[in-house]
C-alpha positions in Angstrom: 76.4 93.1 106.7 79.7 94.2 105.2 80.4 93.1 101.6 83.7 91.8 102.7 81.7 89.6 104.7 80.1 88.1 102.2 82.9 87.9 99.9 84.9 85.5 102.3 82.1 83.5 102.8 78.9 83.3 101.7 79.3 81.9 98.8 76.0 79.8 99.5 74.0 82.7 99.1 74.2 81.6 95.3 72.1 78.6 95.5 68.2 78.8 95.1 66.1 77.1 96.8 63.5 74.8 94.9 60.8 76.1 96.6 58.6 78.3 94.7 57.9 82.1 96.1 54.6 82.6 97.2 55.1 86.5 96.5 58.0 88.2 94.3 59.5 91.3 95.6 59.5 93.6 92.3 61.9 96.7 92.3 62.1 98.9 89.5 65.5 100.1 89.1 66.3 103.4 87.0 70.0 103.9 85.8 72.3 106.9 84.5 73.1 105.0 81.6 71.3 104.2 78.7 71.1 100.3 77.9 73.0 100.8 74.1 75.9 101.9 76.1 78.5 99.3 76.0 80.2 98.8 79.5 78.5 101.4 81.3 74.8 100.5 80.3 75.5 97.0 80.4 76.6 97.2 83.9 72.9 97.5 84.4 71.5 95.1 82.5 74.0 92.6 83.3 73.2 92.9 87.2 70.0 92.5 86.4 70.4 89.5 84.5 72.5 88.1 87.4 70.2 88.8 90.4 67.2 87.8 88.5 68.6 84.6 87.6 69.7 83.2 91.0 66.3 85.0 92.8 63.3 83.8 93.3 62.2 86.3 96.1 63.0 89.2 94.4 63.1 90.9 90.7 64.6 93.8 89.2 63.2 95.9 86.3 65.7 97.8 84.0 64.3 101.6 83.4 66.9 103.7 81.0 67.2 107.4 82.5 64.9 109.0 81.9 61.8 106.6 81.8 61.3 106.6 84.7 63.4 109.9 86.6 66.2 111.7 84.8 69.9 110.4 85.5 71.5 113.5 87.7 67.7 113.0 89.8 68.0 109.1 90.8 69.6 109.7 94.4 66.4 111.9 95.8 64.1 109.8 93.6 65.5 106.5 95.5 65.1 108.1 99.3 61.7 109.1 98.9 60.5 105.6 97.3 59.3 106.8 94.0 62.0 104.5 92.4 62.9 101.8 94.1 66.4 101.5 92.9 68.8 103.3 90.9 72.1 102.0 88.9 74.4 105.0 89.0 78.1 106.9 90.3 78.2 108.7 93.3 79.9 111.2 91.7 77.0 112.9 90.5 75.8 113.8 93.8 79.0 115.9 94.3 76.8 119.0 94.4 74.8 117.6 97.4 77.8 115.7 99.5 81.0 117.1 98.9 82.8 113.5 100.0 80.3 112.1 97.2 83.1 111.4 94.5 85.9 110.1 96.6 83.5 106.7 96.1 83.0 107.5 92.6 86.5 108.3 90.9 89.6 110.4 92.5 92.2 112.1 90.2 95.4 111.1 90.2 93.6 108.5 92.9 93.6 104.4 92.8 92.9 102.4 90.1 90.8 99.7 90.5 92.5 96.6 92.4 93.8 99.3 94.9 90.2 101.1 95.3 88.2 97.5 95.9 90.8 96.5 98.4 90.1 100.1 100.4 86.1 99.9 99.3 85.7 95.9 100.2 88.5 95.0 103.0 89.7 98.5 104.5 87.2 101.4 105.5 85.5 102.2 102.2 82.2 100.8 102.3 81.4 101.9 105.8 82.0 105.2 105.6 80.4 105.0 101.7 77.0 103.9 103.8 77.8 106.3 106.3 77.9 109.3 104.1 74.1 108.7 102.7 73.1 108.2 106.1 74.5 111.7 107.8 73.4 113.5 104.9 69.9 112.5 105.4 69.4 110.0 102.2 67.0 107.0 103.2 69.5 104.1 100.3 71.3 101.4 100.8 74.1 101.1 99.0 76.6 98.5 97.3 79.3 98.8 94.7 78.7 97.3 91.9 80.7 98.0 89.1 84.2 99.2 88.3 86.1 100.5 85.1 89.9 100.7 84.5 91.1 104.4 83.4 88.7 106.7 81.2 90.1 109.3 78.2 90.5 112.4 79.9 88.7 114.3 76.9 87.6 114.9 73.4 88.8 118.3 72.2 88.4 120.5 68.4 91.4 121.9 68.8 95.1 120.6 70.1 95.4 121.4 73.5 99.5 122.0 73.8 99.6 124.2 76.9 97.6 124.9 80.1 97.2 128.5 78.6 95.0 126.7 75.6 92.7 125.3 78.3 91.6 129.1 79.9 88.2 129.8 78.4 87.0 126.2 76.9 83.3 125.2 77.9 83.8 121.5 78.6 81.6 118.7 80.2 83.2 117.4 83.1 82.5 115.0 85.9 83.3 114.9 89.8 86.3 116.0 90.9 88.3 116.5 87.8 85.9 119.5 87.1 87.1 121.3 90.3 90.2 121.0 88.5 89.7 122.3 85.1 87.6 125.4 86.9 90.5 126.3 88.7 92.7 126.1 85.3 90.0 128.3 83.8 88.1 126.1 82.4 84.6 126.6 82.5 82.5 123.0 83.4 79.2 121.8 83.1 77.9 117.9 84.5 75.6 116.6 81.3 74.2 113.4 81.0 75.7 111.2 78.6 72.5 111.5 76.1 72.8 115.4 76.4 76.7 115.6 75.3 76.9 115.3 71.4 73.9 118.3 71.0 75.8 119.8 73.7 78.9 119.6 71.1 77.1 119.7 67.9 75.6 123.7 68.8 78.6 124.4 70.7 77.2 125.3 74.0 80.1 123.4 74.9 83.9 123.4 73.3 85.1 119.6 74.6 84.1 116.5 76.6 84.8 114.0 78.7 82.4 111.2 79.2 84.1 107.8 79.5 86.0 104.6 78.2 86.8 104.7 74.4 84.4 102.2 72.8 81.6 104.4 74.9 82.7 107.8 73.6 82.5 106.0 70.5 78.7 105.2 70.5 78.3 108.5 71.4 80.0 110.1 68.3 82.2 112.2 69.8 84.8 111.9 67.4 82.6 113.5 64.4 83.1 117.0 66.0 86.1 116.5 68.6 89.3 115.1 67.0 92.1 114.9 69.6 91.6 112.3 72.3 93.8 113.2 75.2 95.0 110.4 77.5 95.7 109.4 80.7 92.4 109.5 82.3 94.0 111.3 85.5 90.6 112.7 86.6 89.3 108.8 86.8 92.1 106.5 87.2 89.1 104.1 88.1 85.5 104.5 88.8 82.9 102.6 90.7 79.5 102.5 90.3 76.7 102.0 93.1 73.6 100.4 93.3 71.2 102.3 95.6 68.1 100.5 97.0 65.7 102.5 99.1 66.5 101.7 102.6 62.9 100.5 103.9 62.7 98.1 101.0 66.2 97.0 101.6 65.4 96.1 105.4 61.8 94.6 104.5 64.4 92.1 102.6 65.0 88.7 104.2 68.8 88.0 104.7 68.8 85.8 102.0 67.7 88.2 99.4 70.3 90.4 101.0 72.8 88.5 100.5 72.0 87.4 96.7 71.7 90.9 95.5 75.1 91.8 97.3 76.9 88.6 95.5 75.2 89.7 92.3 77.2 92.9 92.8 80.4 91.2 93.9 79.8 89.7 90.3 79.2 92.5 88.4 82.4 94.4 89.7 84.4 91.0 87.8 82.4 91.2 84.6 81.8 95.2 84.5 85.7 95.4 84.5 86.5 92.6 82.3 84.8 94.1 79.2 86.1 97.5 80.0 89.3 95.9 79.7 88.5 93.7 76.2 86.6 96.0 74.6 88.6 99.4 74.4 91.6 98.6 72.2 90.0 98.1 69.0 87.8 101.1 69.8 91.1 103.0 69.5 92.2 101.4 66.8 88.9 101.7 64.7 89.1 106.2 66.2 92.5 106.4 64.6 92.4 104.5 61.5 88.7 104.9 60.0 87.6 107.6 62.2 90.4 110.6 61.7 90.7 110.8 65.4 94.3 111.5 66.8 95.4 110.2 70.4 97.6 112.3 72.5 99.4 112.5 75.6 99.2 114.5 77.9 102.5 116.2 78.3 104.6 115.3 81.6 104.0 119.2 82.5 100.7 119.5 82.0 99.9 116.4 83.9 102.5 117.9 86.7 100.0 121.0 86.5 97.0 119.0 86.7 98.1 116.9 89.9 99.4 120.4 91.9 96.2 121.8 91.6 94.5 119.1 92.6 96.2 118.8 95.8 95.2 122.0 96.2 91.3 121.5 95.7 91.8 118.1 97.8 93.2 120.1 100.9 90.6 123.3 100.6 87.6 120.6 99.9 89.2 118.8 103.5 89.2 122.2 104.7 85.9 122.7 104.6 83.9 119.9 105.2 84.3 117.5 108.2 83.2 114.5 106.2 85.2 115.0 102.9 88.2 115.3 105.5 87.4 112.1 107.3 87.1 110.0 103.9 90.2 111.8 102.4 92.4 111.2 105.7 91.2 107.5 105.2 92.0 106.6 101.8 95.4 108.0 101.8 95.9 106.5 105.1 95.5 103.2 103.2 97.2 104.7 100.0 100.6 104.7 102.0 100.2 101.6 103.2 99.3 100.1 100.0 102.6 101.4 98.6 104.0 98.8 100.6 103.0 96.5 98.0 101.7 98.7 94.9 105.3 99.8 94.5 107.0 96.5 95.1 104.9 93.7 92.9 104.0 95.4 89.4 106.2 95.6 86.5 106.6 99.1 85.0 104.7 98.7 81.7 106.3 99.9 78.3 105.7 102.7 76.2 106.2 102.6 72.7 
């Protein structure tokens, strides 16, 4: 059943029944985000919280990474059935499905009322299934979380040319990475927890990671002073939930459906704080943590978008699937303009 589906109407799914389970289906979710983490780790915990709360056939245990299988290993852990669920981006498994990150975060891509309406009333969430299916993964998947913009990295040193990129070592996600690589850039995927010792010994020269008042609990800003914005590798990113597939189907519908509306309320929440919680972050960088925010400049950004309509095309070029997916959401890209271009104000800058 399509989560559109149940978005239009199933709101019913929400009520409990007052009969008491006889049995309680128990899955033991793992995540790629440790619980401390604001926005990202409480994306976790606060599904769990929701579908445990409106359930009484089934419950979910919250597992940091690492507890029970590391982060970048949740995917093959979840289609064998040694985890039974996993909390995570699809962009990590960019190194085993190429089309993985166009459901995770897409540079220079949409932002997050545009990418719903493609993932939950256009062709998103089918082909999204679809992709774990041809590639031979035995999940289920729902989205089930979404974040406005991240920073687009913490850096020692001021970065005022594309020339004072060549030669960095930078932790970098999805398809931004492809990106920097081509810039010279030379990128590595860590796991949040694996970042600041990364940084600290210098195996690694800069970062990204995520939101503001994340980075924050990370430290970043003790070793990397310049916070560059716009996040144009991750104008918005969605996170999955993965059930393994035969648990999935052993589900009755009405479990189905109340772990799917816990999702559809997760993606509200999960946004909401992104987009409450970052400003004083900022604030608190700049003023008490010596941390200076920058822009990137219109010609760098120019030189970031070019080459990545370049990695776009050769990635379509090479793989039938990436192709398909990327054909789709520009299809509905252009036809979102329609509106996108019409309806917003253009916001200030001061």
């Amino acid at each position: 059943m399509k989560l559109k589906s149940i978005a239009l109407g199933t709101v019913t799914a929400l009520a409990v029944t007052g009969t008491a389970a006889q049995s309680q289906e128990v899955f033991e979710m793992t995540t790629a985000f440790g619980k401390n983490l604001p926005i990202l780790g409480t994306g976790a915990t606060d599904f769990v919280a929701k579908i445990n709360s409106i359930s009484t056939e089934v419950e979910f245990e919250h597992f940091d990474p690492g507890e029970l299988v590391p982060a970048l290993e949740a995917l093959d852990a979840v289609s064998s059935g040694s985890v039974d669920a996993a909390y995570t981006t699809a962009g990590y498994w960019q190194g085993k499905i190429p089309a993985a990150s166009l459901f995770s975060a897409v540079p220079f891509g949409p932002e997050a009322g545009e990418f719903l309406g493609w993932m939950l009333y256009d062709d998103g969430l089918e082909l999204f299934q679809r992709m774990y299916v041809e590639a031979g993964f035995n999940v289920h998947v729902l989205p089930c979380g979404v974040t406005a913009p991240e920073t687009s990295g913490w850096f020692k040193n001021e970065i005022n040319s594309i020339s004072d990129l060549e030669g960095l070592n930078m932790r970098f996600f999805g398809l931004g990475a492809e990106v920097m690589q081509r810039l010279g850039v030379s990128t590595s995927l860590l796991a949040g927890g694996d970042i600041f010792p990364a940084l600290e010994r210098g195996a690694i020269d800069a970062t990204e990671f995520s939101m503001p008042v994340i980075d924050a609990r990370l430290g970043f800003y003790n070793i990397a002073k310049f916070n560059y914005f716009p996040g144009w590798h991750q104008p918005a990113t969605i996170y999955e939930l993965m059930i393994n597939r035969d648990r999935w189907e052993d589900l009755d519908e009405m479990s189905q459906n109340q772990i799917e509306m816990a999702c559809l309320a997760n993606l509200t929440t999960n946004y909401a704080e992104g987009e409450a919680t970052n400003f004083p972050a900022m604030v608190d960088n700049v003023e008490n943590q010596g941390v200076t925010i920058k822009q990137w400049s219109p010609e760098i950004l120019e030189t970031f978008e070019t080459t990545w309509n370049e990695v776009a095309a050769e990635l379509a070029s090479e793989d039938a699937y990436f192709k398909e997916v990327w054909d789709d959401l520009q299809e509905y890209r252009a036809g979102y303009k329609t509106w996108g271009n019409s309806i917003y104000l253009p916001r200030p800058r001061n």
